[in-house]
N, C-alpha and C positions, 0 to 999 in steps of 0.2 A: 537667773543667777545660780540659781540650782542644778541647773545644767551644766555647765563651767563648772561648778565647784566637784558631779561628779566623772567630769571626762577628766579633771585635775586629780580624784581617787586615782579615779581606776587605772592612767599610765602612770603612778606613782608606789602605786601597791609594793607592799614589801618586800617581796620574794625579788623583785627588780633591782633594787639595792643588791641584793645578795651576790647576783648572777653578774652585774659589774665588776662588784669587787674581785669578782674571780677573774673576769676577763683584764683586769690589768692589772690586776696583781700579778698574776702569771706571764706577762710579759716583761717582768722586770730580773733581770742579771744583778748578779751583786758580782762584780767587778770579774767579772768572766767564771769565778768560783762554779758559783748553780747556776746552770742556763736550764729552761724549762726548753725541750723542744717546740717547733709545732705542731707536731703529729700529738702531743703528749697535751698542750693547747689548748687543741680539738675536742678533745677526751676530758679533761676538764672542765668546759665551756657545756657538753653534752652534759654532764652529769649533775652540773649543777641545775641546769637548766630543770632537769626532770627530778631532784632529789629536794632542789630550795621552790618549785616551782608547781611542776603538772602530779606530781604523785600528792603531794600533802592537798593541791588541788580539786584531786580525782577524788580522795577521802571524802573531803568535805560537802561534796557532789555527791558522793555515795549516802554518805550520812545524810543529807537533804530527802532523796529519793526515799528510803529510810524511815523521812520521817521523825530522825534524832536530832536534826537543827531544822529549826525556821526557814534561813536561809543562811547564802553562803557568805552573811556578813557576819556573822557569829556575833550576834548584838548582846548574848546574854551571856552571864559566867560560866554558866552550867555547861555551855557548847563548846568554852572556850578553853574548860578543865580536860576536853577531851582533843579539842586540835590542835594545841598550843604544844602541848606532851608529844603528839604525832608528828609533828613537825620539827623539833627539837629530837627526837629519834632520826629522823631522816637528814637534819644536819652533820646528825654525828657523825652518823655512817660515808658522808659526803668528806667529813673530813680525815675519817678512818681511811678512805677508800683514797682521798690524794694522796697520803703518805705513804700508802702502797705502791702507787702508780710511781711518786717520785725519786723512790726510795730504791732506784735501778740506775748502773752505771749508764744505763744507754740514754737515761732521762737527762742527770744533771750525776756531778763529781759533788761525790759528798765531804766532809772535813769536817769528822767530831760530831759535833751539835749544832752544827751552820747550817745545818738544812730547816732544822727544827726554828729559826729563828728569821726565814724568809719572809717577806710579807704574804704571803701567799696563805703562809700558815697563821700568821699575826692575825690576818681578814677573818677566814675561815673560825679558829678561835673565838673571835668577835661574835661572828654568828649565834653558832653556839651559846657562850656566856649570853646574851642577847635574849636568847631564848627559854634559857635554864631563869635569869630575871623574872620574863613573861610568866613561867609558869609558875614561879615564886607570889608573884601578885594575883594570879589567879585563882592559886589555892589559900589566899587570906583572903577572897572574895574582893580586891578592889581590879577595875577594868581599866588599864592605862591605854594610853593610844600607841599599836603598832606600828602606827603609819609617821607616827612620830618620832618614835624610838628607832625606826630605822632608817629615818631621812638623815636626822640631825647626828646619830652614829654615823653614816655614810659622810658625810660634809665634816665631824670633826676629825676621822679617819684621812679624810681626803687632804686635811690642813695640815696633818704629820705629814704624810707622804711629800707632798708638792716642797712642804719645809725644806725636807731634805734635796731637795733640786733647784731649790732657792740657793741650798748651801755650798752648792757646787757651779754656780753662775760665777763668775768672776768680769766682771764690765759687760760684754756683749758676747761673750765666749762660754760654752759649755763647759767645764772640765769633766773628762771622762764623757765622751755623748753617749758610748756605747754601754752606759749603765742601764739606761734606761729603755727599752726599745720602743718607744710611743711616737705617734706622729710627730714629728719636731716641731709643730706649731704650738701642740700641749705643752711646751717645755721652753719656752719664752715666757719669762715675769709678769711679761703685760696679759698675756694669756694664761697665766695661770692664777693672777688675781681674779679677771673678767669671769673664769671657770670659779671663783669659791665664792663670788658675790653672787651670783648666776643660782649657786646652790643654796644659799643663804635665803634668797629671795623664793625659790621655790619652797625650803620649809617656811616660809612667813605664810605662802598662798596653800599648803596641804593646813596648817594650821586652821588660816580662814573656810577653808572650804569642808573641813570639818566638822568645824563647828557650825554652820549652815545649814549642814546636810541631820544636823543634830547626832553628831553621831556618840559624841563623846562632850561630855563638861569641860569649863574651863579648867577645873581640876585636875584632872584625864590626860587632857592634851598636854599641859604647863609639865606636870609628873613624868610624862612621858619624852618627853623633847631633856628634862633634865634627865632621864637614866639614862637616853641615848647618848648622851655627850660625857657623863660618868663614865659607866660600862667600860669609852672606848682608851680613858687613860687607867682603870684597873685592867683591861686586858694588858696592854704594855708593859703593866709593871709585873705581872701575872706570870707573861711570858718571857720575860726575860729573867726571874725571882727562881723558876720552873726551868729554866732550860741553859742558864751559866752554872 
């Protein structure tokens, strides 16, 4: 059982959320307005990879080597006052660094504040906020679950979005298909429930396997799974308060 519970960790680990969110967030058009290229994509999809991922990573790998953590599960607060912060520097800069890249007529046609209100940015934002939380709880010394704060942020995130292409279904018919550029299998009702029950289900099983692996109390996890799904309606109201 304990086995299962950590092959169910470690392909769920946080940073995977992260690098999602960007890869379809950035494939979605608001009505021809911002189109994200795909050369621009690419660049995206790379940088998150290495900024939400292999660099806060390497750190923490370094820091081991080091000496300065245990290990790379960062079990204690003390480890976590130092990578949580490291990692939350490296999201910023992830999202400094989109607005750079998109912030080019060759990327996407801007208009006003509409760029600033893309989901792309809403994700990213999320992050961030996400993070700044983390660190918020770690310097009052309580250790909430990462792994749940980012699943169930990723799944309540994922039930706005999908909403909105619910809201544009009309009987069997798309309106606007080309809002959206995702596989048109994602973008069928009956597939896009199968998709949020799908994810519902996997935070029930990181939950369980969590707490198996003892990683965290029921305390921990339960706190953690509610800031996750908090978080992701103050980002919204955050970013829309901040950018109309």
């Amino acid at each position: 059982m304990k086995i299962i519970a950590k092959i169910i960790t470690y392909i769920t680990f946080p940073g995977l959320w992260a690098i999602l969110g960007v890869y379809f967030m950035s494939r979605i058009d608001i009505s021809n307005v911002l189109e994200i290229q795909k050369l621009t994509q690419s660049k995206l999809l790379t940088a998150s990879l290495l900024l939400y991922v292999i660099i806060p990573m390497l750190f923490v790998v370094f820091m081991v080597y080091k000496k300065r953590f245990e290990s790379i599960q960062l079990s204690s607060i003390k480890e976590r006052k130092i990578a949580v912060p490291f990692a939350l520097l490296s999201a910023m800069l992830m999202m400094f660094y989109s607005h750079e890249l998109l912030n080019t007529k060759e990327n996407l046609i801007t208009y006003n504040k509409v760029l600033n209100l893309h989901p792309l940015f809403e994700w990213e934002q999320l992050v961030v906020l996400s993070l700044l939380v983390q660190t918020i709880f770690v310097f009052l010394n309580f250790k909430i679950s990462i792994h749940m704060l980012s699943i169930t942020a990723f799944t309540t995130f994922a039930f706005a979005e999908f909403n909105r292409i619910k809201n544009s279904v009309q009987g069997d018919c798309l309106v606007g298909e080309n809002f959206y550029h995702w596989p048109s299998a994602m973008l069928v009702p009956q597939n896009i429930n199968l998709i949020l029950i799908s994810l519902i289900a996997l935070s029930a099983l990181v939950f369980v396997s969590r707490k198996i692996l003892k990683a965290h109390t029921y305390q921990e996890l339960i706190i953690g799974s509610i800031v996750g799904i908090s978080i992701t309606f103050v980002n919204s109201i955050l970013l829309y308060t901040i950018w109309n």
